[in-house]
N, C-alpha and C positions, 0 to 999 in steps of 0.2 A: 502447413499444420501449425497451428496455435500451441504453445506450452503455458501452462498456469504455476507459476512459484510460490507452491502455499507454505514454502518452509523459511521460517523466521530464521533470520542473518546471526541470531544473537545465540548461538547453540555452543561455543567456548565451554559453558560454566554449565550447562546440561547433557544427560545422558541422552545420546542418541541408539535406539534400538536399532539392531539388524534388518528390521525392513526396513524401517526408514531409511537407511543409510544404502541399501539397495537400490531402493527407488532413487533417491538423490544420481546414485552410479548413470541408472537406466536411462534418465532423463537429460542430464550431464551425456552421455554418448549421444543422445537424440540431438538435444542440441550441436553437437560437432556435426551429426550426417546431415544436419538441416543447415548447415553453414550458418548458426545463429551463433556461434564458439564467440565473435568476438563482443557481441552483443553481453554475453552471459558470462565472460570471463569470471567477474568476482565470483560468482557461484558457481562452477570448476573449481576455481585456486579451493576455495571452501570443501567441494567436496573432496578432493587431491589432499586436504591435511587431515579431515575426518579418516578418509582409509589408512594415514601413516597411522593414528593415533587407535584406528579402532582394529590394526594389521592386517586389511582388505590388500596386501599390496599389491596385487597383480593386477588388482583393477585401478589403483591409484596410479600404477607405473603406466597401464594402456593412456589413462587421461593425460599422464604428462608427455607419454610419448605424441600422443596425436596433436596437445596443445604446442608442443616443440616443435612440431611440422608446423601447422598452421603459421606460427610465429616464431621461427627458427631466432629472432636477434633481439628475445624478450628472454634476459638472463634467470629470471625468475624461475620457468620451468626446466629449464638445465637443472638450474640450484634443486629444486623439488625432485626433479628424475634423482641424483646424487644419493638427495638422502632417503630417498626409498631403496634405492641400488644399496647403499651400505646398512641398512635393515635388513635387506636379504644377504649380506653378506657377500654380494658381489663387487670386490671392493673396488678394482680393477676398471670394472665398468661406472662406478663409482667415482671413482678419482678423472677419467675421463669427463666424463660431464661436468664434473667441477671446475676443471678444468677450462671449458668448453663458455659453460657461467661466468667466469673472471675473464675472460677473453672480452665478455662483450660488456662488465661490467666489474673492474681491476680491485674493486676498494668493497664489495659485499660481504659482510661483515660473516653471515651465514655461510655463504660460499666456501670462503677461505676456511671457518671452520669445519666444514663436513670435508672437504679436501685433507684435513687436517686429521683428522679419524681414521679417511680411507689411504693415506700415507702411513698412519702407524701401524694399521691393519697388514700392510704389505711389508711390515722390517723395515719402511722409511725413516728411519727413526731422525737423523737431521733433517731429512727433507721436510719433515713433520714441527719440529723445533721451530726454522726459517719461517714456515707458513702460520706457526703461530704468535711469531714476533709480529709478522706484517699485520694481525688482529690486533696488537698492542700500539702499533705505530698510527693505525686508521682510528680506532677506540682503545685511551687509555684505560679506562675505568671498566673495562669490558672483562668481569670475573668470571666466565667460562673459559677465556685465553689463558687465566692465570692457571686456575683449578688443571685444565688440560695439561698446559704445562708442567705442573705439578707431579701429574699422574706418569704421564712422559718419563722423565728423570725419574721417579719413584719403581716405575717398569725398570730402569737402566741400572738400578741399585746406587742412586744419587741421589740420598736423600735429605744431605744438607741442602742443596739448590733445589732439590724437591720443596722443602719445608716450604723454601724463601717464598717461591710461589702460591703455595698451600696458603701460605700466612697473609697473602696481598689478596688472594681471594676473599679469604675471610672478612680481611680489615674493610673491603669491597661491599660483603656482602654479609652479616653478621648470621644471619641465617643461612646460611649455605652449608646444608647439612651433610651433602657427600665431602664436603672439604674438610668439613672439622672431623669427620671419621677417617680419612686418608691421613690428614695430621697427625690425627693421635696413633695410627699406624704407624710414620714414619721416625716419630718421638721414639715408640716403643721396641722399634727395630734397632735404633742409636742408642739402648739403654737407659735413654733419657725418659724413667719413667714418671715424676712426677707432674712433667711438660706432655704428657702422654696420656697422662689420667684428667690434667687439667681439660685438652682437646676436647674426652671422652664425654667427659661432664658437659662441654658443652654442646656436644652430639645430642645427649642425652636430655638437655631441656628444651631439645625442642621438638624431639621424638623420644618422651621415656618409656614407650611401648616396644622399643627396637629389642628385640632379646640378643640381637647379634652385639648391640652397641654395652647391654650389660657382660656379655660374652667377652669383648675385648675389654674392657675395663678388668676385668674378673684374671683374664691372662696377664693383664700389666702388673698386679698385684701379686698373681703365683711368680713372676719372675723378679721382683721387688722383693720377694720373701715374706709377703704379709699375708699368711695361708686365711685368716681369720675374715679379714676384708674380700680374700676372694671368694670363700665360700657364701658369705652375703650377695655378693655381685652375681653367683652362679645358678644361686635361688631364686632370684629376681628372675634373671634367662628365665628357668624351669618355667616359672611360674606365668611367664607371657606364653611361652610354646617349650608345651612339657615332650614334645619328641623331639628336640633337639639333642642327638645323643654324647656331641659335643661337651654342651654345657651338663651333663651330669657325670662325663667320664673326669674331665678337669676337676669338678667338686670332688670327685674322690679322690683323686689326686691332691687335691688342699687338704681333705679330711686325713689323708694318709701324712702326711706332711705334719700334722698335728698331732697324730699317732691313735686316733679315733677309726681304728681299722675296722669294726663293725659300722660304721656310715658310710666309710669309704668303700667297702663291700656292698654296701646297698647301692651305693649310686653307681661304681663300675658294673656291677649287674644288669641297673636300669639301662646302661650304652648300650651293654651287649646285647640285649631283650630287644631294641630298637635297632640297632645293624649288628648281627650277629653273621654276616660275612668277613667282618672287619678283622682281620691276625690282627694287629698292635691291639684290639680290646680286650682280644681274648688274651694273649698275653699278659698285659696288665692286669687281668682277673686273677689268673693265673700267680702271680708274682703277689697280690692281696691275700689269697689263701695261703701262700709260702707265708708271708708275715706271720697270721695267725696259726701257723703251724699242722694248718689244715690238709696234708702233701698228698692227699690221694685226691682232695678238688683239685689241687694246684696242678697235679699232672692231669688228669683230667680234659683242666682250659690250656696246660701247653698242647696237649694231642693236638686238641683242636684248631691250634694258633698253626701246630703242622699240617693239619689236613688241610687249612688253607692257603699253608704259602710251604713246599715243601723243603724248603732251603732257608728257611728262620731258625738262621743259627742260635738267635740267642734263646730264643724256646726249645730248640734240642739242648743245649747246655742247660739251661735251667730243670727241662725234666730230668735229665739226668743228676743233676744234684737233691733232687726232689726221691730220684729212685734210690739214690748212693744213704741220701738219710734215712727212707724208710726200710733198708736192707734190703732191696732189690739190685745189688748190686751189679750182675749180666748184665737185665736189661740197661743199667748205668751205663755201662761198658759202651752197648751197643747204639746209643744213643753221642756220645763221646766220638764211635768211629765216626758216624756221619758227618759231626758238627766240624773233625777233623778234615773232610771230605771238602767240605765249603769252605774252612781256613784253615789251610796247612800250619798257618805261621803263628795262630795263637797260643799263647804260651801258657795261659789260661784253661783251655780245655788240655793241655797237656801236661797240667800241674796237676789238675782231676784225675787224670789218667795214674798217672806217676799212684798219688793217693789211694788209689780204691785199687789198682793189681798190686799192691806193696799190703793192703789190708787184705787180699783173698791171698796170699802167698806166693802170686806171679810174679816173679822179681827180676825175670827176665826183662817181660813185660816192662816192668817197672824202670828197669835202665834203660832200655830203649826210647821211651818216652824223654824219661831225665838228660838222657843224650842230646835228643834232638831240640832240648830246650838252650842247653851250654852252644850249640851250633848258632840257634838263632840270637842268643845273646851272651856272649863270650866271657862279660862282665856279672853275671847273676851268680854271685855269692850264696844264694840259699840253693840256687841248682844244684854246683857243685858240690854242697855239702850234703844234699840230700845223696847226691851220685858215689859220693866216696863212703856213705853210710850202708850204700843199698851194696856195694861193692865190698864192704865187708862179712855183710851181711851171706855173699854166697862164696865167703872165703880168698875170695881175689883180692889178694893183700896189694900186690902191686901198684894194680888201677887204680884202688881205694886210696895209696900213700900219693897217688896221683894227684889225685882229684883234689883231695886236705892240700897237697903243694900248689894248686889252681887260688886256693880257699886264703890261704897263706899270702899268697901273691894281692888277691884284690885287697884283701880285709886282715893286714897284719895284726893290728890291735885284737883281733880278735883271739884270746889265749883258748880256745875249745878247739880252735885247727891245729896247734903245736901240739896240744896234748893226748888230740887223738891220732895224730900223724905220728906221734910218741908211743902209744899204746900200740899202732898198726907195727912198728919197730920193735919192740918188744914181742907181739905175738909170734915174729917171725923168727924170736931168737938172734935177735941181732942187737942183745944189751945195750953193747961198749956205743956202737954206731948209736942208737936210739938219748942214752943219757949225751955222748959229746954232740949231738942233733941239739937237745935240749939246751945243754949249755951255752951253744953258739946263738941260741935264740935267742934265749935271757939277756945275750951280751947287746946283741941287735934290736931289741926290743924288748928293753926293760920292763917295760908297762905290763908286759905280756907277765910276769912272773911272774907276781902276787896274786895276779885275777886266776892264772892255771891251777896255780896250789889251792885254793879254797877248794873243798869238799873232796880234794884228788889223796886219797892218804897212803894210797899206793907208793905216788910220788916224794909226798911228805916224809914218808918214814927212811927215803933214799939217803945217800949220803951226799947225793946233790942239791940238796937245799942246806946244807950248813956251811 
């Protein structure tokens, strides 16, 4: 049977449509069952990178596998099986044939690379390293070895030797447009953001349509501190691809940052309106209405920050301070226990706590709270001062002269602990004890005297300040 090859060799730089590329497969197998495979090679190998490029693979991988029989010690189709194998993600079967290609031909510059892929793929990570040196030892100037390299260490959180590489790609290859955005990545991760904006910029002239590439720029600038620049960089994004909900939730976050909380409200809306399963949006929404003092939208988007993730603590504490402001106090409360429920040990929701049942008259409550605050941190001075206030408060002088001697101990300079530890000695009828208390203080800490007598005229008018 006669075959006729009406398709022109020069198809690189043309689009090849789905039958054509069909037919090509159809005729390409004919050829193999017709034993003409070695006659017709080039036009195999041709049809074989049309399927990598146009993701036929399964028909790409049949032709490599059948041209790897016919010609088992033509490392070419190994090479070609490899990097179809790691397109589908086969890395294993991948890294085999690569393998398998360097056996019969040690120095293929291809080879070593796609080995080099299907070793990362699998956690090889030196193995992957080694294999991409021997790309640098066969081709110096070969800036895919480098950029890989790059990305490698940048994977490993190395990204000062990340750079190094990054940067020899580049110098390689001045348009190598994934390199200078990995660059500017790893600038902006080392804080080095002007080296990072520089990269970006040049990401950006040679794709200024990338909204991802105005996206990173826009990030290097909110963490720079230059909220003004980044909401320029962020508008740009919008303005290539307006559903990236990304670059609008960050604009408000710049706009918020500049205290323009009505833009900053418009754009954290527009995130939300475009992933509105996302908790951290809705939080953030959330926390923009708290700004503007808006607290019933503001609990509103915490609910909802809860109905999506039920353990976001920091949206149950936030509603709850949202409910404690607008006198909802219970639900406060109950909002409070849960957040308690996820961190026992914040001291934070249990300064709330302490607050809002010391404000509804639970002061039980309230000590209890203040208690387990002084446990988890022994040295908080305003605990115990609250705890010895709250303890006076339900008549327990004892606890309370405790507590003021806790207060005494951390923060003796402070004359408002001697004077109420003074006053808790006098409620109790314990004069003489409470003034020679006083006295012994004065002597021990001077300081403490002058700052207790002001506004105290109790004291003042004693015979222990003369």
């Amino acid at each position: 049977m006669e075959f006729y090859d009406d398709f022109s060799e020069e198809f690189e730089d043309f689009y090849v449509d789905e039958n054509t590329l069909l037919s090509r497969i159809d005729i390409s197998n004919k050829y193999l069952d017709e034993g003409q495979a070695v006659l017709q090679t080039e036009f195999i190998e041709d049809t074989i990178q049309l399927c990598l490029e146009y993701e036929k693979l399964d028909e790409g991988l049949n032709l490599a596998d059948r041209m790897s029989e016919i010609m088992p010690f033509t490392s070419e189709y190994w090479q070609l099986k490899g990097t179809i194998l790691n397109n589908k993600f086969d890395f294993m079967n991948a890294y085999l044939a690569f393998d398998k290609s360097l056996s019969l031909n040690p120095t293929d510059v291809d080879s070593l690379i796609g080995k080099s892929i299907a070793e990362e793929s699998l956690d090889l990570f030196d193995d992957a390293v080694i294999t991409l040196k021997k790309v640098i030892e066969v081709d110096e100037y070969n800036e895919e070895a480098y950029y890989n390299l790059g990305t490698l260490y940048e994977r490993e959180d190395k990204y000062e030797i990340a750079i190094e590489h990054l940067s020899m790609a580049v110098s390689l290859d001045e348009g190598y447009l994934e390199a200078w955005y990995e660059l500017g990545y790893c600038y902006e991760i080392l804080n080095r953001f002007d080296k990072a904006l520089q990269a970006y910029d040049k990401y950006l002239e040679i794709d200024p349509f990338s909204y991802s590439g105005w996206y990173n720029k826009g990030i290097a600038y909110i963490k720079k501190g230059e909220f003004n620049e980044a909401v320029r960089d962020f508008e740009l994004s919008i303005a290539i691809n307006e559903n990236f909900s990304s670059s609008w939730f960050n604009c408000g976050v710049s706009y918020a940052n500049l205290n323009n909380l009505e833009k900053a409200l418009e754009c954290i809306t527009k995130a939300v309106e475009l992933d509105d399963k996302d908790d951290a949006l809705w939080f953030t929404l959330g926390q923009t209405y708290e700004d503007l003092n808006r607290f019933e939208d503001a609990i509103n988007s915490y609910t909802t920050a809860i109905s999506l993730s039920l353990d976001h603590f920091d949206a149950l504490l936030a509603r709850a301070i949202c409910y404690n402001t607008s006198g909802q106090k219970l639900l406060a409360l109950k909002d409070i226990k849960n957040a308690e429920k996820i961190d026992p040990s914040s001291i934070e929701v249990l300064d709330l706590s302490v607050s809002i049942n010391k404000s509804i008259g639970n002061l039980e409550s309230a000590i209890k709270s203040c208690k387990k605050i002084t446990r988890l941190d022994k040295n908080n001075f305003t605990a115990w001062n609250r705890l010895a206030e709250l303890y006076s408060e339900t008549g327990n002088w004892v606890e309370s002269i405790n507590s003021f001697n806790m207060c005494i101990k951390l923060k003796p300079e402070k004359a408002t602990a001697f004077y109420e530890k003074v006053k808790r000695k006098f409620l109790r009828n314990k004069n003489t004890e409470a003034l020679e208390y006083l006295k012994s203080s004065f002597s021990v800490y001077p300081k403490a005297r002058n700052e207790s007598l002001k506004g105290q005229s109790d004291i003042q008018s004693s015979n222990l300040t003369k």
